[in-house]
Structures are given as C-alpha cells and as structure tokens.
N, C-alpha and C positions, 0 to 999 in steps of 0.2 A: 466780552460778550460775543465777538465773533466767532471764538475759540469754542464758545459754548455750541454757537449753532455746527460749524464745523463736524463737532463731536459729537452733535444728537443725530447729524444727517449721517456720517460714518455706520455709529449703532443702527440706526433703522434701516440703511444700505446692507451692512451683514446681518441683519437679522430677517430682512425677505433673501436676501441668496441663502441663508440658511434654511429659511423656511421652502425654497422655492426646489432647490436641489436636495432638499428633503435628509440635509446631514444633524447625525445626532451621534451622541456620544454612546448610547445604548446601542449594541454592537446585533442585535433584532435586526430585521430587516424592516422596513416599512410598511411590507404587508403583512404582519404579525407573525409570520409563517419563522419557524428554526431558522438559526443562522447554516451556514453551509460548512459540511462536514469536510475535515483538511482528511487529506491522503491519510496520516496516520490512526485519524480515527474510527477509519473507514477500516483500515485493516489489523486492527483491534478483534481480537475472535478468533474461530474456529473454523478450520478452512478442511476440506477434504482435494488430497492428489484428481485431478482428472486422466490428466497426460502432458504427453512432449505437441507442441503445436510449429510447424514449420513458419516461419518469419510470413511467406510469401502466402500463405495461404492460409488467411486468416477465416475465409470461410469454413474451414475445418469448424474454427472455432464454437460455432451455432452448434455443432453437430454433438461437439462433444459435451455439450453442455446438457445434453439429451441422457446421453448413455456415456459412461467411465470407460475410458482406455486403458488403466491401470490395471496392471497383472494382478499387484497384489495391495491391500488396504496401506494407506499410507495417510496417517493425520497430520495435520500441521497446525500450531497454535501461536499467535502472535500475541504479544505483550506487553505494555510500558513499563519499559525499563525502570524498578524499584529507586535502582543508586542515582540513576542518571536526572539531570535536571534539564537535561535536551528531551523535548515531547518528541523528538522523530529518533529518538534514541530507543528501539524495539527489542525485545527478547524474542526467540523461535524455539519452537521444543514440538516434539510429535514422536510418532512410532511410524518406521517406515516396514519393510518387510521383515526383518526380521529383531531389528536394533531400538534401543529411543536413542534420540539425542536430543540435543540442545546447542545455542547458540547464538550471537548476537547481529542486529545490522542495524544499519543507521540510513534514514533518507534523507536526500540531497535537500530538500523542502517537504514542506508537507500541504500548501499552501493549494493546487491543485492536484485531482483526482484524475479530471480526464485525459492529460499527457503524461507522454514517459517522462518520467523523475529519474533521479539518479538514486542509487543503491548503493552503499561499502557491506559488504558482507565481512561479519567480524569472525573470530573463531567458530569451528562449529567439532562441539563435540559427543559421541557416543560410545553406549557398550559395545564389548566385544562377540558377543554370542555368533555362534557357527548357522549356517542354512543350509540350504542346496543350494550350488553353482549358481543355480536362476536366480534363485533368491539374493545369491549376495552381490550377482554382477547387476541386478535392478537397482540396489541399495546404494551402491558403489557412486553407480549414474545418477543416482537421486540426491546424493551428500553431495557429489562433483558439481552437479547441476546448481543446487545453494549455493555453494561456495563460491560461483564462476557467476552469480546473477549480478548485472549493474544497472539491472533499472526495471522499472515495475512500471504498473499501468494497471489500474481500475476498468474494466468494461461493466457495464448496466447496473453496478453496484453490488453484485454479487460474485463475481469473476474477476480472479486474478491471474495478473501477465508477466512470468521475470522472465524478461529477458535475460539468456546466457552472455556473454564472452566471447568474442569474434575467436576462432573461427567458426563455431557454432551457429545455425541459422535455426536453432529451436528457441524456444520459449518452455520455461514449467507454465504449464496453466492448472491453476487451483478453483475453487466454490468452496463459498462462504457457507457453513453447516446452517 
C-alpha cells in the first residue's frame, strides 16, 4: 500500500516538472514555431565568393555585404555528403575564375550557428584549364584559402565566415544565393 502511494506521488511529481518545464519528446519547440537549424543545414546551398575580410575588421564586413569585392565570379556549392553518414560531413564544388572544383570538409559540430566551429578541410580538387596571370594567381588564393579554412561562422543567416590558418588574418566571406 505504501509502495503504491510512494509511486502515484513520484508519477504525479514528474509529470508536473514535465508539464511545468515544458519537456517533450516531440523535438518542436513549445511555441510551434520550426526547430532550430544546426550549422550544417544552414550551409546547405548556394553561396556566391564576396571577398577576403580582415580578422580585426569585421566592420568591413557590412560593407561587403552591399557590393562584391571579387575580381572575378566565383560560385560555391555546399552539400551532404551522399557516402557519408556523419550530417556534418559536406561536399563543396563551384567554378572559381577560371577552374571548377570540388572537394570535401567536415564540421567540428553542427550543433550551433552563431560561433566559430571547427572546420577539416578534406581534399579539394580541380581542372587544369590555363588564364591570365590574374586570373590564376586569384584562383590560386581562392583553392589555398579552402584548403587552409579551420573554422566557419554564420552571420545573419545569410553570410558566411572561414576563417584561414594562422598566419593569415583573413577570413573568405561568402552569401548565401
């Protein structure tokens, strides 16, 4: 008998803290509204080159957000990885100035958008087609710059941030098409 009441006061104790801190197993949020999108699904899409943005001057970054720094068109396309059954396991592929490539990376989590994350940059590769000098020392900076990226960051949901590789105080900053 006493086991019994024990055991109905237990049940009715977690079932107001459940009721009260509003936990459920439906992964919704409470106020109906979408659940919150991980890093990786955020950078899912079609991104266009802006520019190189320096660490310490991040107010550039408003600026460029306006008008493209980029010499020359440079796409970039993000994508979950087919083989892979890690969700933060991405594919990248675009046309830079004169090349396409392709290539892979992996994020550290994907769990938050608004801080830097961690980034491994996997192979990255493309054709060989010739340009002018300009064109291919842009191109050059542009592969190096992926290659060398260890951590990304979301701003306002449509702006993207890789950080390069010490010694480097750039960042690529991309937009979401």
């Amino acid at each position: 008998m006493k086991k019994n009441i024990y055991r109905t006061v237990a049940v009715a104790l977690l079932t107001t803290l459940v009721w009260a801190c509003g936990i459920t197993l439906d992964p919704t949020p409470l106020c109906g509204c979408s659940p919150v999108p991980s890093l990786s699904d955020i950078m899912v899409g079609k991104w266009n080159f802006v520019g190189y943005v320096k660490e310490d001057s991040l107010v550039i970054e408003k600026e460029l957000v306006k008008t493209s720094t980029a010499k020359f068109p440079v796409d970039l396309e993000i994508a979950r990885s087919n083989t892979a059954q890690n969700a933060n396991d991405l594919t990248i592929n675009g046309k830079s100035a004169v090349n396409t490539y392709n290539g892979s990376m992996t994020l550290a989590t994907s769990t938050s958008w608004r801080d830097w994350t961690g980034l491994a940059s996997g192979s990255l590769g493309q054709t060989k087609m010739a340009g002018s000098p300009t064109e291919m020392a842009f191109e050059l900076k542009y592969f190096n710059s992926l290659l060398a990226s260890e951590q990304v960051k979301i701003e306002d949901g449509m702006n993207l941030l890789l950080r390069i590789k010490i010694p480097n105080d750039e960042m690529l900053f991309v937009r979401k098409r």
